[in-house]
C-alpha angles and dihedrals in degrees: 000000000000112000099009119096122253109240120197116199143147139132111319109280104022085122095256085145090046085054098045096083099041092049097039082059100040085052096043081240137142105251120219131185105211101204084050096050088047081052097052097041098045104034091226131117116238087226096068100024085056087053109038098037118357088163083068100041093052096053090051088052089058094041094058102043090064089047090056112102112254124265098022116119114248121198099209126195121267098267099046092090093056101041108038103038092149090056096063099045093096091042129078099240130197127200121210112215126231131175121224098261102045088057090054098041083056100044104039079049090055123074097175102069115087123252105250092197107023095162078068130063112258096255096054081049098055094029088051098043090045095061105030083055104046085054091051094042082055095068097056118077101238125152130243124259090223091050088043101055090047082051096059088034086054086054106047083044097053 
């Protein structure tokens, strides 16, 4: 890992900004939530910059994630791992699981986040994302946050 920086990604919802703090200080690393940091720099809400123009937002996201300082650990939002693949390749990316309906519970409970598909009912929308993006997140090499963690477990015991 040494020098790369930790990526943590997975589907929204999954709890990648719930991890961030816990692995930043498991790892001695500057934490960073990536949909927070595009906030702060751009003074614009996701939830209207996803709407009204998600072509730009995506190219910010990937902007910003090659301005970060490296080895630090960066939290980025739940469609990072399937647009971006080439990104992560010099990062050491982990993915957060998430079942189906998990994913659904979360996301039908939480009003805030943007429709991603709103010419669609909210069910077509999750059920489709979920597994458009599962297939996509198949195809980058990521670890997972169970290995990663026994990883880290294997280290302090040793």
């Amino acid at each position: 890992m040494g020098t790369q920086t930790v990526v943590i990604a997975g589907h929204r919802a999954a709890g990648k900004t719930r991890l961030l703090p816990l692995v930043s200080r498991l790892l001695g690393r500057t934490g960073l939530d990536l949909d927070a940091e595009l906030e702060r720099r751009h003074g614009r809400p996701l939830r209207t910059w996803v709407a009204e123009s998600p072509a730009t937002f995506r190219a910010a996201e990937r902007e910003l994630l090659g301005l970060l300082p490296p080895a630090s650990v960066v939290a980025v939002g739940g469609g990072f791992l399937s647009h971006h693949p080439e990104a992560l390749q010099e990062h050491f990316t982990l993915v957060v699981p998430v079942s189906f309906d998990t994913y659904r519970e979360r996301l039908m409970a939480d009003t805030k986040r943007p429709r991603l598909r709103p010419d669609v009912s909210l069910e077509e929308e999750l059920h489709a994302i979920f597994h458009e993006r599962e297939a996509l997140h198949a195809r980058v090499p990521t670890i997972a946050l169970a290995d990663f963690l026994r990883g880290c477990l294997v280290q302090e015991s040793a």
